[in-house]
VEXDREN-2710 file (C-alpha; in Angstrom, 1 decimal):
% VEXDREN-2710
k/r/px/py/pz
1/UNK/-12.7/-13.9/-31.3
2/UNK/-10.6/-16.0/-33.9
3/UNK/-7.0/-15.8/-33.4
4/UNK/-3.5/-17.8/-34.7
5/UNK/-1.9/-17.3/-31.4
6/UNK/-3.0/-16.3/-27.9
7/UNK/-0.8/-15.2/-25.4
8/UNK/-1.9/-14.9/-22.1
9/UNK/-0.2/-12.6/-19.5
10/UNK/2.2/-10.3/-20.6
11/UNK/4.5/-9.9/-17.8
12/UNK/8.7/-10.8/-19.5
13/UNK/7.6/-14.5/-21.0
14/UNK/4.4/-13.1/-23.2
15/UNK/6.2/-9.8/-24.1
16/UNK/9.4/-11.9/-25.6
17/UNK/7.3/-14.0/-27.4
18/UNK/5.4/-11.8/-29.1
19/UNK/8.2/-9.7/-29.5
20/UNK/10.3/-13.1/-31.1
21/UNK/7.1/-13.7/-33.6
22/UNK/7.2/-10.1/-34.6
23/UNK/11.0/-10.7/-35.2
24/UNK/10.8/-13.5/-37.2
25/UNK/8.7/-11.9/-39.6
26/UNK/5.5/-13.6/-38.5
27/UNK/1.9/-12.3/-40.2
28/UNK/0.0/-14.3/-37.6
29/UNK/-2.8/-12.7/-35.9
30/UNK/-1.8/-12.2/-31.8
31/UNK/-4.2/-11.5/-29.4
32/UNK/-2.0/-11.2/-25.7
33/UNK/-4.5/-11.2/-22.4
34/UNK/-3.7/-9.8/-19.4
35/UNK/-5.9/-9.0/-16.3
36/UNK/-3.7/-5.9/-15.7
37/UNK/-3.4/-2.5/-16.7
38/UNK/-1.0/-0.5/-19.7
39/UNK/2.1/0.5/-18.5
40/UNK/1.5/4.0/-18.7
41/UNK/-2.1/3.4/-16.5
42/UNK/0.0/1.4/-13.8
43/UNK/-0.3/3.7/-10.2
44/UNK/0.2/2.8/-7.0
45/UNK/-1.3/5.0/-4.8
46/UNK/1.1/4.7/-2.0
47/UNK/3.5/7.9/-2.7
48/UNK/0.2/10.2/-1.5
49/UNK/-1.1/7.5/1.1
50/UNK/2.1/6.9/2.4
51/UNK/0.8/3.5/3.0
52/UNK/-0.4/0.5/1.0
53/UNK/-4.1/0.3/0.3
54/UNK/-4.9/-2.9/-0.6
55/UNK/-5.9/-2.2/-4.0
56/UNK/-8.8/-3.8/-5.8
57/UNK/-9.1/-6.2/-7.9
58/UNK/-5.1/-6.4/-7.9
59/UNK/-2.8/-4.6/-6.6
60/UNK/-0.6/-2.2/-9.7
61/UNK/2.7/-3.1/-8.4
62/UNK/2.5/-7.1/-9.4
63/UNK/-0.3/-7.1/-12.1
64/UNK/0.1/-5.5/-15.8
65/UNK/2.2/-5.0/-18.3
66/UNK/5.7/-5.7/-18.3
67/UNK/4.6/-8.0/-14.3
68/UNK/6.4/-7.0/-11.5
69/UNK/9.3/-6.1/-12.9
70/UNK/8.0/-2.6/-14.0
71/UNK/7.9/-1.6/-10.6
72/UNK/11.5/-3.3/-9.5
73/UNK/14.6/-1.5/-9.7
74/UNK/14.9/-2.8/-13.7
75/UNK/18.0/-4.8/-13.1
76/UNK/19.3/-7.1/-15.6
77/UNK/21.4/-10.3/-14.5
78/UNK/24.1/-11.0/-17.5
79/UNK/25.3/-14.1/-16.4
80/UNK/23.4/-17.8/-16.5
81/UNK/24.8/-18.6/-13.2
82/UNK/22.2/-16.3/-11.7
83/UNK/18.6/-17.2/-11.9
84/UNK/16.7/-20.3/-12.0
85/UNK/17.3/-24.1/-14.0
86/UNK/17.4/-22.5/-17.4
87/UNK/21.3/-23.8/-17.9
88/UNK/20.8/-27.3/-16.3
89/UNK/17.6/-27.8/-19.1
90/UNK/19.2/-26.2/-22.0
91/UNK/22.6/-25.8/-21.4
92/UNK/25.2/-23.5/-20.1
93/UNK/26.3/-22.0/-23.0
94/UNK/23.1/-21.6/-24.9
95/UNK/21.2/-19.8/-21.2
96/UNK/24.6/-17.2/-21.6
97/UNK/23.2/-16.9/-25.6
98/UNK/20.1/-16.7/-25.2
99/UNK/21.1/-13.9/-22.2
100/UNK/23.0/-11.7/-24.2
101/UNK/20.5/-12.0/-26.9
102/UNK/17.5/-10.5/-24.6
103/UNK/19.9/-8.0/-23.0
104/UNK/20.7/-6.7/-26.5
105/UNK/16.9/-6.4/-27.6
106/UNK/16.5/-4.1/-24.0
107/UNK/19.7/-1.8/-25.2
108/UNK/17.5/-2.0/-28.7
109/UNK/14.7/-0.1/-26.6
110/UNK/16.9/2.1/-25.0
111/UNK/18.3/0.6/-22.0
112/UNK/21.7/1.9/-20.6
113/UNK/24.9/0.9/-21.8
114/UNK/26.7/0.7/-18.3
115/UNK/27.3/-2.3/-16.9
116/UNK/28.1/-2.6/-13.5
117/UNK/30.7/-4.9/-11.9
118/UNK/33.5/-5.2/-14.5
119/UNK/35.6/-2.4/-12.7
120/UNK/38.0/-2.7/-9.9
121/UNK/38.8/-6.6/-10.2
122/UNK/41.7/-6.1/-7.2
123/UNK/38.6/-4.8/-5.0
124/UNK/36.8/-7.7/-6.5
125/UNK/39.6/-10.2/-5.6
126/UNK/38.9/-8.6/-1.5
127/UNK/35.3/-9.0/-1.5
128/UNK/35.9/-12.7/-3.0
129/UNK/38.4/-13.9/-0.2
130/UNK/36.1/-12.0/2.2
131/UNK/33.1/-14.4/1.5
132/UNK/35.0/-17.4/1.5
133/UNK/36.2/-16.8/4.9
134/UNK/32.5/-16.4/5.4
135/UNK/32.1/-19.7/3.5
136/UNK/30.3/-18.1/1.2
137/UNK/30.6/-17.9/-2.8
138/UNK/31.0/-14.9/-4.6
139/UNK/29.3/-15.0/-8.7
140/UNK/30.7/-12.8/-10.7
141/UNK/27.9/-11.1/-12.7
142/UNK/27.7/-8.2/-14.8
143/UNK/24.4/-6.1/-13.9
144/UNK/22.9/-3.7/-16.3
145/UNK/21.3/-1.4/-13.9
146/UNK/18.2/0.7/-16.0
147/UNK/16.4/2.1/-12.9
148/UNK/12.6/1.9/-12.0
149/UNK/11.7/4.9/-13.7
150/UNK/14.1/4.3/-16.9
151/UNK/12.9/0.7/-17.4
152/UNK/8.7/2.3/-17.0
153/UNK/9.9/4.4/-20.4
154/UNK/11.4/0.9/-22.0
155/UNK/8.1/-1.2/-21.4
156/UNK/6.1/1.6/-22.6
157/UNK/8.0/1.5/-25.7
158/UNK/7.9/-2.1/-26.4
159/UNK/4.5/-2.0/-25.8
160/UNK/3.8/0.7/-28.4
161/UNK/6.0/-1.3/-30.8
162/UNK/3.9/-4.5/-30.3
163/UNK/0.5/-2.5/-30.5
164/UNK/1.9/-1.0/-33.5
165/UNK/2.9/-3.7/-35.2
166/UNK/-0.7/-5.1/-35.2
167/UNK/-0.4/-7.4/-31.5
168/UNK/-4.0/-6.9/-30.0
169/UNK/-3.1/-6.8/-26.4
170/UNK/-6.8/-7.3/-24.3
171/UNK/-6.0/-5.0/-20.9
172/UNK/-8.2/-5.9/-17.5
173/UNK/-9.3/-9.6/-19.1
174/UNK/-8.6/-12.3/-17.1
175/UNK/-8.2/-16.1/-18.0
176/UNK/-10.7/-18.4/-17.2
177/UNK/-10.0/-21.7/-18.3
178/UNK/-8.6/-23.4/-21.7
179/UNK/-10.4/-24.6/-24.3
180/UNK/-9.5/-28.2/-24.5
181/UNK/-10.6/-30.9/-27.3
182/UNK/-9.7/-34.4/-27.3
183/UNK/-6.7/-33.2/-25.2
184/UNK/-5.3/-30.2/-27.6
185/UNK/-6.0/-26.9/-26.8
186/UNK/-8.2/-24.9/-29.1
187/UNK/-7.8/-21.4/-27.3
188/UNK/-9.2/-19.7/-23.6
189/UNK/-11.8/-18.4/-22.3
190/UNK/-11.5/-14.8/-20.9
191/UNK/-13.4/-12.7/-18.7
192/UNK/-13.3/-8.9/-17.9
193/UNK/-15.6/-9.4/-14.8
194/UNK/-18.4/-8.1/-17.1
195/UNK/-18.8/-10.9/-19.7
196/UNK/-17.0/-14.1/-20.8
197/UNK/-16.1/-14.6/-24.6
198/UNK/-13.8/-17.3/-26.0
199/UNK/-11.0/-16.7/-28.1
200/UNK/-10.2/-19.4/-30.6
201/UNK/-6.2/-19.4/-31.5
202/UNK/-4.4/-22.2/-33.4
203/UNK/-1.3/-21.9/-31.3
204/UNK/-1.7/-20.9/-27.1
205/UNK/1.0/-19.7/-24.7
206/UNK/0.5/-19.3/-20.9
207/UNK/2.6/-17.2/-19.5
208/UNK/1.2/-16.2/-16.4
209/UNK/4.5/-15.5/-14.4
210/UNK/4.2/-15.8/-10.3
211/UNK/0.9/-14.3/-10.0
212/UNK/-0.9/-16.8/-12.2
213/UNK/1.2/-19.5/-10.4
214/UNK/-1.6/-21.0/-8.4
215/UNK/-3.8/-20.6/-11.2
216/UNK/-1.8/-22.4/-13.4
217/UNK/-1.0/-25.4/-11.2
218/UNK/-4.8/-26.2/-10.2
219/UNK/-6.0/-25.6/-14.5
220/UNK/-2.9/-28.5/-14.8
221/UNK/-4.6/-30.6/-12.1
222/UNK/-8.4/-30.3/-13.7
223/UNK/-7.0/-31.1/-16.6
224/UNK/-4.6/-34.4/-16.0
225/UNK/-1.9/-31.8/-17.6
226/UNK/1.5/-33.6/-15.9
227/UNK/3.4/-30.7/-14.2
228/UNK/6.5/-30.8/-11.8
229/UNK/6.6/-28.3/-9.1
230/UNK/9.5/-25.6/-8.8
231/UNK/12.1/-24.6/-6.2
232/UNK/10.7/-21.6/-4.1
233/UNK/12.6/-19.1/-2.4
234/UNK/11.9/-17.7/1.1
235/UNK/13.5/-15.3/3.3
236/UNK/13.7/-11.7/4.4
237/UNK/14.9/-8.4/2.8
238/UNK/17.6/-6.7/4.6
239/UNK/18.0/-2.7/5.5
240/UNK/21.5/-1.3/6.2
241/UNK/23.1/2.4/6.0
242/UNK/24.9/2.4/2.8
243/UNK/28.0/3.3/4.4
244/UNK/27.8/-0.4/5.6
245/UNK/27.6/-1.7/1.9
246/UNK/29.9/0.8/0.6
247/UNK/32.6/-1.4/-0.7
248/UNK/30.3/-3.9/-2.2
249/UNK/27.8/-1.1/-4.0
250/UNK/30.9/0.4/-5.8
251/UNK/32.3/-2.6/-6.8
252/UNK/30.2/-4.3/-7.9
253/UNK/26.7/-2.7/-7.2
254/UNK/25.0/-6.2/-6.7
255/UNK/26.7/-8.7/-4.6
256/UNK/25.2/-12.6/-5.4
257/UNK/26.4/-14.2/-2.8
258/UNK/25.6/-17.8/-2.5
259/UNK/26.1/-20.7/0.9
260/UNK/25.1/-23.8/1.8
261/UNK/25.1/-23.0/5.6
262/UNK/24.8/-25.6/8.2
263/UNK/22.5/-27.3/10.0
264/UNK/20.3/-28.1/7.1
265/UNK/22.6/-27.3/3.9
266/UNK/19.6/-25.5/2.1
267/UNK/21.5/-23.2/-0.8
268/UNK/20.8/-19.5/0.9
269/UNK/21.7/-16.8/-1.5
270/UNK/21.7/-12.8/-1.4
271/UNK/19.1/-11.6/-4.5
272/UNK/17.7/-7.9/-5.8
273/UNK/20.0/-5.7/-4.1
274/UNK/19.3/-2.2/-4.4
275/UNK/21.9/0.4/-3.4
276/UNK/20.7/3.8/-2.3
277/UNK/17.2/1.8/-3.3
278/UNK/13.5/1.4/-1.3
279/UNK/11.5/-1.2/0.0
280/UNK/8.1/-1.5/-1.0
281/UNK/4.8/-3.6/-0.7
282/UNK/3.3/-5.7/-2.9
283/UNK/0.1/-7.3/-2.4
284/UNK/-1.4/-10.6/-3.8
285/UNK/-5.2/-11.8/-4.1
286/UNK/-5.4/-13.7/-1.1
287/UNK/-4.6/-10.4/1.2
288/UNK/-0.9/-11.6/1.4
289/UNK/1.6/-8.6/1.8
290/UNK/5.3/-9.1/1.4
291/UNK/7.8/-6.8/0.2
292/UNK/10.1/-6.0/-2.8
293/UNK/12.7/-3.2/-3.7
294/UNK/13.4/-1.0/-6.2
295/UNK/16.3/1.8/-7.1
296/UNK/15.7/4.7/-9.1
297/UNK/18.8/5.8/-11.6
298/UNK/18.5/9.3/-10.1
299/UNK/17.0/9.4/-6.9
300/UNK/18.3/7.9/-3.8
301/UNK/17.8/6.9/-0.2
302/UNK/20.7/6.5/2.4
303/UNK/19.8/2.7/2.5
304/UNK/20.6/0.0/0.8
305/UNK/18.2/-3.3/1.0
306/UNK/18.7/-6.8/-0.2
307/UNK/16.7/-10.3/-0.2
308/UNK/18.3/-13.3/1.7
309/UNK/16.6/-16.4/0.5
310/UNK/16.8/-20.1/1.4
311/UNK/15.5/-22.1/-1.5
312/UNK/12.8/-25.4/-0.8
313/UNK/12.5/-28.5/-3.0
314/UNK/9.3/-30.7/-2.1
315/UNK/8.3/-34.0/-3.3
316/UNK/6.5/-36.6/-1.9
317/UNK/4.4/-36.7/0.3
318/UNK/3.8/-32.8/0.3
319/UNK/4.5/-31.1/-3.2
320/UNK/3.0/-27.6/-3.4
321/UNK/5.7/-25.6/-2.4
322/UNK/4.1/-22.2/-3.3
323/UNK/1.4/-22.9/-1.0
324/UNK/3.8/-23.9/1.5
325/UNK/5.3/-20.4/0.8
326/UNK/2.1/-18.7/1.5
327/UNK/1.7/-19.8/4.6
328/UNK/5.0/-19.2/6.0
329/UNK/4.1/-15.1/4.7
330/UNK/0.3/-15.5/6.3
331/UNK/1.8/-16.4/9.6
332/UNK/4.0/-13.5/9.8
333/UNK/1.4/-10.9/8.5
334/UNK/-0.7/-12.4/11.5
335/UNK/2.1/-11.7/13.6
336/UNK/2.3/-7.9/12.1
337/UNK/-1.4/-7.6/12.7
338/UNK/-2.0/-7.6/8.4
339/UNK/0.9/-5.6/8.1
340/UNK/5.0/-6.0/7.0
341/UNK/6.9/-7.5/10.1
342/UNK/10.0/-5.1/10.4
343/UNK/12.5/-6.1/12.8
344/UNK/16.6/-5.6/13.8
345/UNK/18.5/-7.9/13.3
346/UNK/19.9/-8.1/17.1
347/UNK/16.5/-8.7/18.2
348/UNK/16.1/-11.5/16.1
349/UNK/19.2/-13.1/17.5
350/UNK/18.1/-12.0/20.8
351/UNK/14.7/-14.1/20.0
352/UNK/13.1/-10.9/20.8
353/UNK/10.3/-8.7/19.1
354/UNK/11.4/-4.7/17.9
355/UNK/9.4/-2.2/19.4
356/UNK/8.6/1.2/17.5
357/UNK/10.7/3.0/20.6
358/UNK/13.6/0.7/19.6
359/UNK/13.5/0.7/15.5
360/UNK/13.9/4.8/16.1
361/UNK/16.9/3.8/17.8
362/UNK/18.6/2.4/14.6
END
């Protein structure tokens, strides 16, 4: 196949781009890969299990269109102090641009127009001096909250709009390998577990998101490409009554609350929280389970659950820190005989494990 650009994955980073192209009045021809399934083909099977099944060859709620995200609680994050390095490489002011920008192509495809955490600023002023007695810093960040089940009916319609606007997006094909000569890339080679086939593209993105992670970073080392590894973030998600997170849920709906705590001075931050949300599996190719959460606009639980993560640099000697990452989570699965290790948060202090008869008792 003969192509003038090739995207592969299309999990946020593909969909943009395509989406940018398309924008910019681009004729180029756009083939987009993805291993995955359509949006509106993406199941998980675990609402009539009532447990996760492992599914084969990928599990629904990471792999597809729209990535992980289709599945999560479709929070958007409107401020650059939340996220990742994009300020500190491009700038403060052009990451808030570029933020608003993207937030006003999701209201384009009929996101909601509430945002969360511009009410109440004397509540907000309580919760502030609250964390820094806890030596803690509060971000103030507008959320636009779109629900799991609103933002499924926003990625289905963005992918309709790309498919109708002539992107040829290849569903269950996986990438193989890049097509190098003399050190520029001339396209990929794809696979749908059936047959291999190149595809030939003047211009090829890679944007395989946290799944193709590991993928990515050994193609860069076969191929003498020079890559830096990332920060990665691990840590436990957190299950209170929402009575407990009252305050913070109406105020502000998402607390980011960020510490450097002693002994070690790693930043810890609170991430993804999810008033009157769930907390769900997900499941990687290696057998790895971990969990995620997700809110629905309508339907709620009488939890609330949040992420507490400590984020790891490595450099020399060790510098793989996602495989790092992936051991700490293989450990504790051992420890939860292959499953999620759930346990209270006394018990932990106690240096204790929770027992079935005692996680009734919360």
């Amino acid at each position: 196949m003969n192509a003038d650009v090739v995207i592969v994955g299309a999990g946020p980073a593909g969909i943009f781009t395509a989406l940018e192209l398309l924008k910019k009045g681009s004729r180029q021809k756009i083939v987009m890969v993805e291993k995955g399934q359509s949006i509106e083909n993406r199941r998980c099977p675990k609402s009539q299990t009532n447990k996760c099944v492992n599914c084969k060859p990928y599990c629904h709620i990471t792999t597809g269109f729209s990535g992980a995200g289709a599945f999560s609680d479709g929070k958007l994050s409107l401020s650059y102090e939340v996220g990742g390095d994009l300020p500190t490489l491009i700038g403060t002011d052009l990451a808030q641009e570029t933020i608003h920008y993207a937030d006003k192509i999701y209201l384009d495809f009929g996101a909601d127009t509430h945002i969360e955490g511009l009410e109440y600023p004397e509540d907000r002023k309580e919760i502030r001096k609250r964390a820094i007695q806890a030596g803690l810093k509060l971000v103030d960040c507008p959320i636009r909250h779109m629900g799991t089940e609103k933002a499924h009916d926003i990625y289905l319609g963005i992918e309709r709009y790309l498919q109708e606007n002539g992107v040829e997006i290849l569903f269950g094909y996986e990438c193989q390998n890049l097509i190098l000569e003399n050190d520029v890339c001339k396209g990929v080679t794809v696979s749908d577990r059936r047959q291999d086939f190149e595809i030939h593209a003047k211009h090829t993105v890679v944007a395989t998101g946290r799944r193709g992670a590991d993928w990515l970073e050994n193609l860069c080392a076969e191929h003498n490409i020079a890559h830096a590894p990332g920060t990665v973030d691990i840590g436990v998600r957190v299950e209170v009554r929402n009575e407990v997170m009252e305050m913070v849920n109406r105020v502000l709906y998402e607390s980011k609350l960020v510490g450097w705590p002693k002994p070690f001075k790693n930043k810890v931050r609170t991430f993804c929280q999810n008033p009157g949300g769930f907390v769900s599996q997900e499941n990687y190719d290696n057998d790895l389970a971990v969990v995620n959460g997700h809110s629905y606009k309508e339907f709620k639980s009488d939890n609330t659950n949040l992420s507490i993560l400590c984020s790891h640099n490595f450099s020399v000697p060790f510098n793989q820190p996602i495989a790092y990452a992936r051991k700490v989570g293989e450990l504790t699965n051992m420890l939860g005989n292959g499953q999620i290790l759930v346990q209270r948060f006394g018990d932990i202090l106690d240096g204790k494990r929770t027992w079935q008869k005692e996680l009734a008792q919360s």
